[in-house]
N, C-alpha and C positions, 0 to 999 in steps of 0.2 A: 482382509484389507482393513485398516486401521489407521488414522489422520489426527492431524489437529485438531482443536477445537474452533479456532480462527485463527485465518489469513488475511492480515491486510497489505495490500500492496503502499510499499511506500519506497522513497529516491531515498535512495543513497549519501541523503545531505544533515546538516547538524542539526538541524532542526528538527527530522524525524530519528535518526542515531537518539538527541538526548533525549524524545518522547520513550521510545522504546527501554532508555537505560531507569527511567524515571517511575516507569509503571510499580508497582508492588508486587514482589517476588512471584505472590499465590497466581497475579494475575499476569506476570510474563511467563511463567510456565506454561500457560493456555495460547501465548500468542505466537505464531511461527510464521514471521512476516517473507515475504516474496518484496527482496531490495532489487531497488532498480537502479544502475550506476545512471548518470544522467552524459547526456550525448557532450560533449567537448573537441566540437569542430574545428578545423584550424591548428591545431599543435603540429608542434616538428617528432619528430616521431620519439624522440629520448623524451621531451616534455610530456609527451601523451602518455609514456609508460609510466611517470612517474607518479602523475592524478592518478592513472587507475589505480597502479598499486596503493595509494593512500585510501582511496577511495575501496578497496578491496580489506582491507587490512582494516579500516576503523569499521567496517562492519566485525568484523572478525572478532574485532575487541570485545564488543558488546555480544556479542552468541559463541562468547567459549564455551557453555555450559550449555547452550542447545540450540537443537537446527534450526536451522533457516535454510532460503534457495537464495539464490547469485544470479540476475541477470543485467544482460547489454541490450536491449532489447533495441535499440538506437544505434546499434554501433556500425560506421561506416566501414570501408578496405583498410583506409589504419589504423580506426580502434580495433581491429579483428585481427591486426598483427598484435597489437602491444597485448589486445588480452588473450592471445592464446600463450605468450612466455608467462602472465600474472596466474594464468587458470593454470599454467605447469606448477604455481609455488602454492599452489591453494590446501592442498594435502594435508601440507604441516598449522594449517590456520582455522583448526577447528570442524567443525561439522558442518559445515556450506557445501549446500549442492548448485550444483551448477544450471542453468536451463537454455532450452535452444525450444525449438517450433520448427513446425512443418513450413513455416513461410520463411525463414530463416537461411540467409546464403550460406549454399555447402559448406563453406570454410569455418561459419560458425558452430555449424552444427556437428563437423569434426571434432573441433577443439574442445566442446561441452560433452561428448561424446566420451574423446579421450580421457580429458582431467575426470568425468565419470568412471571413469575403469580404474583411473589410479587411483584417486582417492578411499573409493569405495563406501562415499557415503549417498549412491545413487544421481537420480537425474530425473527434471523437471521437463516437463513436456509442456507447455505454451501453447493452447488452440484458439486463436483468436475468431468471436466470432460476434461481431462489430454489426452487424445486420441480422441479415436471414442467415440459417443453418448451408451451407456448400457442401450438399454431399459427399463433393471428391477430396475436401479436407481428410474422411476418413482414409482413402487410400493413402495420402501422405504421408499420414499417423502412422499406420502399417508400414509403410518403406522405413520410416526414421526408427522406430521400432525392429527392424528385420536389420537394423544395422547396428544396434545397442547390444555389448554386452549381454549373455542370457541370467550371468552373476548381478548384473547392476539391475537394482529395484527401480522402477520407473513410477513419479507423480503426475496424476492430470490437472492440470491449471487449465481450468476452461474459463476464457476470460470475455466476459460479452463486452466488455467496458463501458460506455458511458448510457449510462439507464437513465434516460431522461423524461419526458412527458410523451415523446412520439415514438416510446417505444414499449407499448401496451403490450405485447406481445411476445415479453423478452422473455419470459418464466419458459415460453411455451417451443421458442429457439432455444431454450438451454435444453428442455428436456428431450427436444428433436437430434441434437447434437451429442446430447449422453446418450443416449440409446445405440448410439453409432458407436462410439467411443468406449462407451465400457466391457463389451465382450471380447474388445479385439488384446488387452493383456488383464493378470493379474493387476491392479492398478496397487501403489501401496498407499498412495491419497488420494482422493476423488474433490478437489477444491472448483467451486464453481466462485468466480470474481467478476464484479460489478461497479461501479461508482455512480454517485448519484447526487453529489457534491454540486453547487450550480456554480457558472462563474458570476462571479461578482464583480459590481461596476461601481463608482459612490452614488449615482444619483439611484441606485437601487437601495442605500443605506442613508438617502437623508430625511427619514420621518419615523425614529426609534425602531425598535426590531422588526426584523422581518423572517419571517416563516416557510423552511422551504419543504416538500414532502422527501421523507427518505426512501424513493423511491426502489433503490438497493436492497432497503429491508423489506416492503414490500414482494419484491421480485421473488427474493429468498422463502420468503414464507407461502407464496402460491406452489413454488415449488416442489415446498416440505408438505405441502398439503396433497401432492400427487398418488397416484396408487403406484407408481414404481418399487420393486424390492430393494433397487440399489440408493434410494434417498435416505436411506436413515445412517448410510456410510459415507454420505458427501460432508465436506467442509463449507463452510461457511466465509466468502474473503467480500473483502469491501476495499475502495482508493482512499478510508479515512475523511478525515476532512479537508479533502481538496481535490477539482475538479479533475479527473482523468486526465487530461490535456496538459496538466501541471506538470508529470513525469517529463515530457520532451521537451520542459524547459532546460536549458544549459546552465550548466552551473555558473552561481553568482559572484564577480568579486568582489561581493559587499560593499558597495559605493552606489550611493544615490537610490534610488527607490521613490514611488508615491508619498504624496506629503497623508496619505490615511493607511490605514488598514481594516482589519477586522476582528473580532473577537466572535468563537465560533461553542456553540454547544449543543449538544444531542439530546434529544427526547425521544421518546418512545415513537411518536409518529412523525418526527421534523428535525431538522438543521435549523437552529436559532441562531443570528448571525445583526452582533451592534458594531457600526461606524465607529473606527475609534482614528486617533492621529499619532503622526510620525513626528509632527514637529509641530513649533508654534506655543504663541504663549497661553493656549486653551488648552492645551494638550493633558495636562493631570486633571485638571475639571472633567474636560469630556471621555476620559478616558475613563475615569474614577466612576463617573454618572453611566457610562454602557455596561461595566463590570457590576453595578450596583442592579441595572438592569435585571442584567441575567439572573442573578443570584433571587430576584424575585420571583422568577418564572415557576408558577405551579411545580412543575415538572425537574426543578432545582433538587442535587440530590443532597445535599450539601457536605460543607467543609471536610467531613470525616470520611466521605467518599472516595477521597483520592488527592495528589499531586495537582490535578487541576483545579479540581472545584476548590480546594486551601488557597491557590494561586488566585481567585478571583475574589476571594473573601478578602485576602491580603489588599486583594489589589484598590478593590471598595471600599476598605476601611483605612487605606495609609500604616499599613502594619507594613515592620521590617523594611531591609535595603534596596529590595528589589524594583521598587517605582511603580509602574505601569506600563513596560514592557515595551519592545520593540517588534518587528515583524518576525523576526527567528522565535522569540518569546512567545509570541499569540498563535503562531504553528504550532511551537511544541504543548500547551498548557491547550490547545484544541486538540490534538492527537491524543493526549495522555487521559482525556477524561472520556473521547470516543473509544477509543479501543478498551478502556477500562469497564465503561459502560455494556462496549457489545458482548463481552468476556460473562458480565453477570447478565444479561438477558439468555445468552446460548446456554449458562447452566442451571438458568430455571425451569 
């Protein structure tokens, strides 16, 4: 068995597309994200097909040259129509495997199933495990398993999701649930995924930076500390920088938003995160003054480090056309310097 180095789970939206596109060669070769299409309730079924497809395709664009997985994890009775004709054209669009779960309605788990047999770049398996370990998750495993291809290589996505302060315990639910989980196939990746991202409120952001634990990384590292023999073949996935919960937002049609946002940056033991604004005649002041912030933080890797941290330099010092950025902008310029970041902690 043999994986990534990192998984980050990230939507299917432009924000993370152009984090992803943005990263540096050495350091998107290490990163083989788990995209998640975002839920688009309400369409007439010709418009639903058309999002996905776009939505399927501009992944596509950015991972011609290497895998990734493909999920709906949201998808109601007819996105499960529209994306089982999109998973029929997925073949010819590069190395995307597809993924379904043991909680996952039959029909989804057909079609992921299927387009796994055609394409023949395998199948992602989804174990959500949100709480305590559910023993009978493994028999599902087995069933969805006993129904896959014995040609199609299958991945473990064990995904505890949101690792927050009440869930001290999660290292110890993940290694309850691999123990289950790993004898029952060959696995060809063993990704264990987490988030740890807080949500953020402004009155959380109105007295300079605030400090949150990356609890994610903590989790990760109790568990690499385990005496198990199968830890030194798990992957490493994180939700990046944004709260778990973010995935099941709908997609935006870019109109109207909060008058702030946030500017977000990784340290070794925290999620650093300055108040910045959307609008308003303060706005390059206060925005200039959070960017300047960060860039002082001990823990600053600077300019040379990457697409983001230049982007904060830029943005501090009134360098080039760019401004001080908008909401899509402080997404992407926070994903590009976390995943860049976790890329060079996993291979130290």
């Amino acid at each position: 068995m043999s994986g990534p180095l990192y998984v980050p789970v990230l939507p299917a939206k432009p924000h993370a597309l152009a984090a992803y596109q943005h990263l540096d060669p050495a350091v998107q070769s290490a990163v083989t994200p788990l995209w998640n299409l975002p839920p688009r309730p309400g369409l007439p079924p010709d418009a639903l097909r058309v999002q996905i497809r776009r939505d399927a395709h501009a992944v596509s664009r950015r991972q011609r040259h290497h895998p990734a997985w493909l999920d709906a994890p949201f998808a109601d009775a007819g996105q499960l129509t529209a994306l089982s004709s999109v998973l029929a054209e997925l073949g010819g669009l590069g190395p995307l495997r597809p993924v379904t779960g043991p909680d996952r309605p039959a029909s989804h788990q057909a079609a992921s199933l299927a387009q796994a047999r055609t394409s023949g770049n395998g199948l992602g398996i989804r174990v959500a495990v949100p709480r305590e370990w559910d023993g009978a998750a493994a028999f599902a495993v087995r069933g969805l398993l006993a129904q896959a291809d014995p040609a199609v290589e299958t991945d473990l996505l064990l995904d505890l999701g949101a690792v927050l302060a009440d869930r001290a315990e999660a290292a110890k639910e993940a290694l309850r649930a691999l123990d289950a989980l790993m004898p029952l196939t060959a696995w060809r990746t063993a990704a264990v995924l987490s988030g740890a991202f807080p949500e953020v409120t402004a009155d959380k952001l109105e007295h300079g930076l605030r400090a949150e634990p990356r609890r994610d990384w903590h989790t990760w590292r109790e568990l690499s500390d385990s005496d198990r023999g199968y830890v030194s073949w798990l992957s490493y996935g994180d939700y990046g920088i944004q709260p778990v919960r973010a995935l099941a937002r709908e997609a935006s049609a870019g109109r109207g938003g909060p008058p702030w946002g946030t500017l977000r940056y990784t340290t070794e033991e925290s999620f650093v995160l300055a108040k910045v604004l959307a609008r308003g005649e303060d706005r390059t002041t206060v925005n200039r003054a959070a960017a300047r912030q960060l860039t002082e933080l001990p823990g600053f890797r600077g300019a040379g480090a990457g697409a983001g941290e230049s982007w904060l330099r830029d943005c501090r010092d009134g360098r080039g056309a760019s401004g001080t950025g908008n909401a899509t902008v402080w997404l992407r310029v926070g994903n590009v310097q976390h995943m860049s970041y976790v890329v060079r902690c996993l291979c130290a």
